[in-house]
Structures are given as structure tokens and as C-alpha cells.
C-alpha positions in Angstrom: 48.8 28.8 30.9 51.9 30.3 29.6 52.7 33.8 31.0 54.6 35.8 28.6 56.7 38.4 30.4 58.4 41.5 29.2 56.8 44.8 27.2 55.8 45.7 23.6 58.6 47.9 22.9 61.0 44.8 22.4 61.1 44.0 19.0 62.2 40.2 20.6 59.3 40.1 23.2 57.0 41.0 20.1 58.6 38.0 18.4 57.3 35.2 20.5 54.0 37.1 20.9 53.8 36.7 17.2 54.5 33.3 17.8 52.2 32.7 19.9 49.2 34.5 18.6 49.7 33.5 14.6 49.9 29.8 15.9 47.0 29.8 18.4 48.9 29.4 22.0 47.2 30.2 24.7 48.9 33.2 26.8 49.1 35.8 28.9 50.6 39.1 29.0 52.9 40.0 31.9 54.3 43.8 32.0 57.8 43.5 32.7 60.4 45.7 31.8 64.2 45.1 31.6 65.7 45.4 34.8 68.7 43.9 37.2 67.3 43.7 40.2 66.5 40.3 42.1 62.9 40.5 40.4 63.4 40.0 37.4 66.5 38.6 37.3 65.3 35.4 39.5 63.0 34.3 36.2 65.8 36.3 33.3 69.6 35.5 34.7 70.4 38.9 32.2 67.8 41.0 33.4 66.3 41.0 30.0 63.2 40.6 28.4 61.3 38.2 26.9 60.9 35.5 29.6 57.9 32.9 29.4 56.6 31.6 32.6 55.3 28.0 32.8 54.5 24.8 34.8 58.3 23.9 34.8 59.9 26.9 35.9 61.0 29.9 33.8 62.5 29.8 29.9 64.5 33.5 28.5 65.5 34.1 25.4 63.3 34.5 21.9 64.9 31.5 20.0 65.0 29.2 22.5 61.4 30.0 23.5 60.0 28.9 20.1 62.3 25.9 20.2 60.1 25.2 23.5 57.1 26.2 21.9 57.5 23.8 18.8 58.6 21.3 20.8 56.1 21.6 23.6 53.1 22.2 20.9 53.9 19.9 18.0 50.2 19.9 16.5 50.8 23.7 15.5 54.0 23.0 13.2 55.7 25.8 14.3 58.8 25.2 12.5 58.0 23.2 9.2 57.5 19.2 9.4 59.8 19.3 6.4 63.6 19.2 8.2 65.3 21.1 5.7 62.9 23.5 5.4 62.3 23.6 9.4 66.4 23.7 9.2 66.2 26.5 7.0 64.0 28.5 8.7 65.9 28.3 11.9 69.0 29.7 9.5 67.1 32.4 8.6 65.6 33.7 11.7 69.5 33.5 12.6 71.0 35.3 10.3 67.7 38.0 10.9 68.3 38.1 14.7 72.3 37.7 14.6 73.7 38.9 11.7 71.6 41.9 11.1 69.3 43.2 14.4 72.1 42.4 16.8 74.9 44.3 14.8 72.6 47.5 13.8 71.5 47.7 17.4 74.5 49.7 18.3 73.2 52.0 16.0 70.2 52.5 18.2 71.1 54.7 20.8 72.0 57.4 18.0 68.8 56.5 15.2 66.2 56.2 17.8 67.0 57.3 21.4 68.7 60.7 20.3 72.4 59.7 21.8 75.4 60.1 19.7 77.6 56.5 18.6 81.4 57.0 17.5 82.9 57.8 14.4 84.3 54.2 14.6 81.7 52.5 15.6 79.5 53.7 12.8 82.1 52.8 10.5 82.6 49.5 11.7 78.7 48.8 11.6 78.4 49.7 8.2 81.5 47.3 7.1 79.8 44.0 9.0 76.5 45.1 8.0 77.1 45.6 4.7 78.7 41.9 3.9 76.0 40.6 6.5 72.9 42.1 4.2 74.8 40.9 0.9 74.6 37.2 2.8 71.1 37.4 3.6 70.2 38.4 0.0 71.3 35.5 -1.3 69.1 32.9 1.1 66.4 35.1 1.0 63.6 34.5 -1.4 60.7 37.1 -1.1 58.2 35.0 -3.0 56.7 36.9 -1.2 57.6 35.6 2.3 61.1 34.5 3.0 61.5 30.9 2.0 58.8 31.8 -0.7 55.1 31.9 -1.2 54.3 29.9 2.6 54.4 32.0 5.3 56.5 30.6 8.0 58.1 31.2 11.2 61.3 32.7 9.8 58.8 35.6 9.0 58.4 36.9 12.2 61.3 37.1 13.0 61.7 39.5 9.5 58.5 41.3 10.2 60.0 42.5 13.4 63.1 43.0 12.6 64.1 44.3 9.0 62.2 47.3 9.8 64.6 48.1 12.5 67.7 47.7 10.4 66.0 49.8 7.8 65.5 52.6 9.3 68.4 52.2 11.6 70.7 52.4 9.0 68.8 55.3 6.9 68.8 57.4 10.1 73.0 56.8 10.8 74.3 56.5 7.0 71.5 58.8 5.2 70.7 55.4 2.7 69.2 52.4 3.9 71.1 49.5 3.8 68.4 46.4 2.9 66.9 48.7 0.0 70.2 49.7 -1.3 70.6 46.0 -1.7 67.4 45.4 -3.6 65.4 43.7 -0.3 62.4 45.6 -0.7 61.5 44.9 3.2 58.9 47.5 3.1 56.7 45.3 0.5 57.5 42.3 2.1 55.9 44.0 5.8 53.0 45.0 3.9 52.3 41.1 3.1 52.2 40.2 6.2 50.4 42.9 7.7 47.0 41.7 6.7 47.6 38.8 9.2 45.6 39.5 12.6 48.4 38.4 14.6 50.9 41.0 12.6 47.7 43.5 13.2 47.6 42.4 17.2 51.0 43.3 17.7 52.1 46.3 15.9 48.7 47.7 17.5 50.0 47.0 21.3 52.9 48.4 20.1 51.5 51.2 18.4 49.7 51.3 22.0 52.6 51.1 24.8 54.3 53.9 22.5 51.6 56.3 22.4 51.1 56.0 26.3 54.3 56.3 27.1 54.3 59.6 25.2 51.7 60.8 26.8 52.9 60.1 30.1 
């Protein structure tokens, strides 16, 4: 069985456990948290988290853990048996995970974490962020999942992950970018949280956070 290690914090961990859940992998749950020490970087060469753990050694990094997992698990269609549409869901998930999460993260340490960012680093963010969102409004098609009215994989990757630039960005700038734009991400989260798997993972989440609090 596939071991999936890392902790439900990480919007990218929460990714392939989305994966897994909403296409009926078998899994289980390893609490590991980023770290460079020999541990966990013998399975993660970074240190980071996700990692998957199976019969032929260790696989890190979100994307190319679903590649895995479509190719290992072809029944389950992870990726559409369509190639342009499978092509364009892989273009969406990268402009998601790219061109949007990756350059708001260095918002972060100031929006969520209570740290302070630069005066040009804030303004540089909101120049690459701002053509990046205008270039993901125009693949995007909300209809009302991203490549219309079939859920696909390209949506968990913007159920994790819009949120974050959302609120990222209302938190630095005072306005949030995506709705500014006319993506109305919090309807589009909304859709897909009827689905268990959506409900399974923002509850461990909900979870970890609450504990951690506590502690």
C-alpha cells in the first residue's frame, strides 16, 4: 500500500490526499513534517513534504506523484482519457501551482505567520501576480469546475490552492486579487465542498490546526 508522508498543513501534501481519496487509492497516512535532517531527506532529497512511499522506492513532489498515480492506476482516469483535455488539465494545475501558489507564497510569512515581507517584494508580487491571474482568467472556465461542468483533477489542485492566493493577497494588498479579477473562487470552493473527499481533507486540516493550537 502506498504510504503518504508529510502533514495536513501543506496545501501540496493535501493535494495528492485529494487525489487519492476522490479517486479511490488505497493509502496511508504518515506524519512527517518538513525537515533536513538525514530522515527525511533519505526518502525527500529537499527535505520537503509530500513524499509517497511504495514498493519501488520513494517518489517527492505533488505533480509528479499524480503523474505516478495515473500512470500506476490507469482504471481510475485520473487525468482525462481525452489527451487534450488530460493535456489541459495538466496546464491548469500548472499555471494553479506555478504561476499563482508559488509566487504568492512569499507573501506568506507576512499574511499568515505574522512576519513582515519587503516593500519590494510586495511590490514585485503584486506586478507578476497580477498578469499571472489575468492569464488564468482566460483558460479558466468555472462552468462550474475549471474546464467546465466535469470535475476533474485540475480541481484540486484549485480547491487547495485559490483560497491561499485569495486571502494571501487580501491580507498584503487590502483587495483580493482573484476576485478583483472576476474569479469568484469562493463559489467555485463551495462546489466542490459537497465532495467527501473535499470534506475529508479540509476536516484533517481543520483537525492538525486546532491541535496544534491547543498545544
Amino acid at each position: 500500500m502506498i504510504k503518504l508522508c508529510g502533514y495536513a498543513l501543506s496545501n501540496y501534501y493535501n493535494k495528492v490526499k485529494f487525489a487519492l481519496l476522490e479517486y479511490g487509492i488505497p493509502f496511508e497516512e504518515v506524519f512527517v513534517e518538513p525537515a533536513q535532517d538525514e530522515t527525511v531527506l533519505a526518502h525527500s532529497p529537499l527535505g520537503k513534504v509530500p513524499y509517497i512511499q511504495t514498493d519501488d522506492g520513494d517518489l517527492c513532489e505533488s505533480q509528479a506523484i499524480l503523474e505516478y498515480l495515473a500512470a500506476r492506476y490507469p482504471d481510475k482516469a485520473i487525468f482525462s482519457r481525452d489527451p487534450w483535455e488530460a493535456a489541459k488539465e495538466r496546464e491548469l494545475i500548472t499555471f494553479i501551482d506555478l504561476h499563482l501558489e508559488l509566487v504568492a507564497r512569499d507573501l506568506y510569512k507576512e499574511a499568515f505567520f505574522g512576519g513582515k515581507i519587503s516593500d519590494g517584494t510586495r511590490a514585485l508580487i503584486e506586478k507578476r501576480l497580477t498578469r499571472h491571474v489575468a492569464g488564468f482568467k482566460r483558460l479558466a472556465l468555472f462552468g462550474p469546475f475549471l474546464r467546465g461542468e466535469r470535475f476533474s483533477v485540475a480541481d484540486v489542485a484549485g480547491y487547495l490552492n485559490l483560497p491561499l492566493v485569495g486571502m494571501a493577497t487580501q491580507a498584503i494588498y487590502g483587495r483580493d486579487f482573484l476576485l478583483d479579477a472576476g474569479i469568484d473562487w469562493k463559489s467555485y470552493v463551495k462546489a466542490i465542498n459537497g465532495r467527501p473527499a473535499a470534506q475529508r481533507v479540509t476536516g484533517d486540516r481543520k483537525a492538525y490546526i486546532a491541535s496544534t493550537q491547543a498545544g
